[in-house]
C-alpha positions in Angstrom: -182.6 13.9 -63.3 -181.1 13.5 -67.0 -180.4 9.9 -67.5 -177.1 8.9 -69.3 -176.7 5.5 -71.2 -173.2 4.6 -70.6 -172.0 1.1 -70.3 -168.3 1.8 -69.7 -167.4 0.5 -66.3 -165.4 3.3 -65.1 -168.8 5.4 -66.1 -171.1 3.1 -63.6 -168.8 2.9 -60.8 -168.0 6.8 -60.6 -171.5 7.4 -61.1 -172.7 5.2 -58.1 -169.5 6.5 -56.0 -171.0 10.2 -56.9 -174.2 9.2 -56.0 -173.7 7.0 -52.4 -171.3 10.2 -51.8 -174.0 12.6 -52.0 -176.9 10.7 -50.1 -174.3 10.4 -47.1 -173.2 14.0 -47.5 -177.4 14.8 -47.6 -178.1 12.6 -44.3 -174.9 13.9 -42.5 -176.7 17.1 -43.3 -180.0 16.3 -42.3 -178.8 14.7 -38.5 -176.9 18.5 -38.5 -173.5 17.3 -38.5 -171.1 18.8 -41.7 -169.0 15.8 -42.9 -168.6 15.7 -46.6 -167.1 12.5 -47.9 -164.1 13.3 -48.2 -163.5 13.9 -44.1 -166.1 11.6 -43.3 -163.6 8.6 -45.1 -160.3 10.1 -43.1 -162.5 9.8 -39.7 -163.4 6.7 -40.2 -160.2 5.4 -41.1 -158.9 7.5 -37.7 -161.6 5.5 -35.8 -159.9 2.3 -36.5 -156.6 3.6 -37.0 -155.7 6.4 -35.0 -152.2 8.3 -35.1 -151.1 7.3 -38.3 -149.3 10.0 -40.5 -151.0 12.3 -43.4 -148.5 10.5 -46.0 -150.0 6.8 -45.0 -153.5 8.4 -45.0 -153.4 9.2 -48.7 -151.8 6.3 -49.5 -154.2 3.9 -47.8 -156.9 5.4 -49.1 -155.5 5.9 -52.5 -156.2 9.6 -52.4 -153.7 12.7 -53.9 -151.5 13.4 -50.4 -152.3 17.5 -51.0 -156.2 16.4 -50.9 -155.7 14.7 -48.0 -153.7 17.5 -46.4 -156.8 19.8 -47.8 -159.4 17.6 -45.3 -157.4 17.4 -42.5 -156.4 21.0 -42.2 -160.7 21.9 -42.7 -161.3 18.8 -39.7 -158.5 20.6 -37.7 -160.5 23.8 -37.9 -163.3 22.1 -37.0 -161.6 20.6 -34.1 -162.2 16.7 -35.2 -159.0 15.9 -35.6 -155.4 17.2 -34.1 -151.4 16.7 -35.1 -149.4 15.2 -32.7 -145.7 15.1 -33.5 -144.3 11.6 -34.1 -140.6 12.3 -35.3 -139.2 15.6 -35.5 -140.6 15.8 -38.8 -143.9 13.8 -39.0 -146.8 14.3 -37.6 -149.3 11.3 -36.1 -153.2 12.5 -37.0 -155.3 11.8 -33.9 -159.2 12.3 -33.6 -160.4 14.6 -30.8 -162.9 13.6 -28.0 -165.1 15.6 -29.6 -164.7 13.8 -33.0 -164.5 10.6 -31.1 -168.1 11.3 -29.4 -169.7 11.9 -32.8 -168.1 8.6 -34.6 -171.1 6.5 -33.4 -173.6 8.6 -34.7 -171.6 8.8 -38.1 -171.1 5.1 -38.2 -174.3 4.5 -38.1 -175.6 6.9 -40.8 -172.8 5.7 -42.9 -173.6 2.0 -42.4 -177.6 2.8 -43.0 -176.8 4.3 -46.7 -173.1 2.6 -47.4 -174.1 -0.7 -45.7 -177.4 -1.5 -47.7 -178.7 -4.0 -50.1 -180.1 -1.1 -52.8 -183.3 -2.9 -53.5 -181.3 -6.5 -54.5 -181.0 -9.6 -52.9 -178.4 -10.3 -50.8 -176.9 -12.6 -52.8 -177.0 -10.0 -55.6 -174.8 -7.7 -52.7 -172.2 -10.3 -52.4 -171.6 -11.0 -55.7 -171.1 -7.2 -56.7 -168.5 -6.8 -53.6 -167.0 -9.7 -54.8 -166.9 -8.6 -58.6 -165.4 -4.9 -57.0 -162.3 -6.9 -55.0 -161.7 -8.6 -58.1 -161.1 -5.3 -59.5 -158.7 -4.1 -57.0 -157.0 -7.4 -56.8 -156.3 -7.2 -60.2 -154.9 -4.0 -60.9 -153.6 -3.0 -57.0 -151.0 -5.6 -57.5 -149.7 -3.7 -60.7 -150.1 -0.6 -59.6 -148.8 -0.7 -55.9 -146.5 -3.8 -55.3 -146.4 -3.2 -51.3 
C-alpha cells in the first residue's frame, strides 16, 4: 500500500471512512452475504427505523436523495427491502423477513469492525468520538437548522 502524508483533516477522516468501509464490505463478503456500505447503512437505519420515506432516509443520513434511491432500488432487487405506500404519493421503505432474519448476523459483523478500539486505549476511543461530535455539532447547526 502507497502511503500518503497528509495532515488535512478532511484527508484523515475520508481516508479512515474508505478504509472501515472496505474491511466491512471484505467481511460481509467473507460470511457470503453482498452488502456494500452503502446498503448495509440504509438497513441498519431500517432496523431501528422501519417505514420511513426515501426523502428522510437521505436526509438523515446526509446522503444525495438519487444515491439513496440508487441502494434501495439494488436492496429491492435483492428482496431486502420493499415500498409500501404511505400517501398517495410517498412511499414508506420497510425491510423484508428475509432482510430482517440477516440483520443479526450483519450487526454483529458491523459492530466487530465499526465497534472496535483499533489498537488504542479506550480512553483514546472516547476521546476521538468525542472530537467527531464536536465536528458535527459545530457545523450541522449551520448547515441544517432543523
Amino acid at each position: 500500500m502507497e502511503e500518503v502524508t497528509v495532515n488535512s483533516l478532511g484527508f484523515l477522516l475520508d481516508r479512515a471512512l474508505w478504509t472501515l468501509s472496505s474491511a466491512l464490505g471484505a467481511s460481509f463478503k467473507e460470511k457470503g452475504i453482498d452488502l456494500p456500505h452503502s446498503q448495509y447503512i440504509i438497513m441498519r437505519f431500517l432496523d431501528e427505523q422501519d417505514g420511513i420515506s426515501q426523502n428522510r432516509l437521505a436526509r438523515l443520513l446526509h446522503k444525495d436523495a438519487a444515491a439513496i434511491k440508487r441502494s434501495i432500488d439494488i436492496l429491492e432487487k435483492k428482496g431486502m427491502v420493499i415500498r409500501k405506500a404511505v400517501t398517495g404519493r410517498k412511499n414508506g421503505i420497510y425491510l423484508t423477513g428475509k432482510a430482517k432474519a440477516l440483520m443479526p448476523e450483519v450487526k454483529s459483523i458491523a459492530d466487530e469492525i465499526l465497534g472496535g478500539s483499533f489498537g488504542q486505549t479506550e480512553e483514546i476511543r472516547r476521546t476521538g468520538i468525542l472530537f467527531l461530535e464536536s465536528i458535527y455539532r459545530f457545523y450541522a447547526g449551520k448547515e441544517n437548522p432543523e
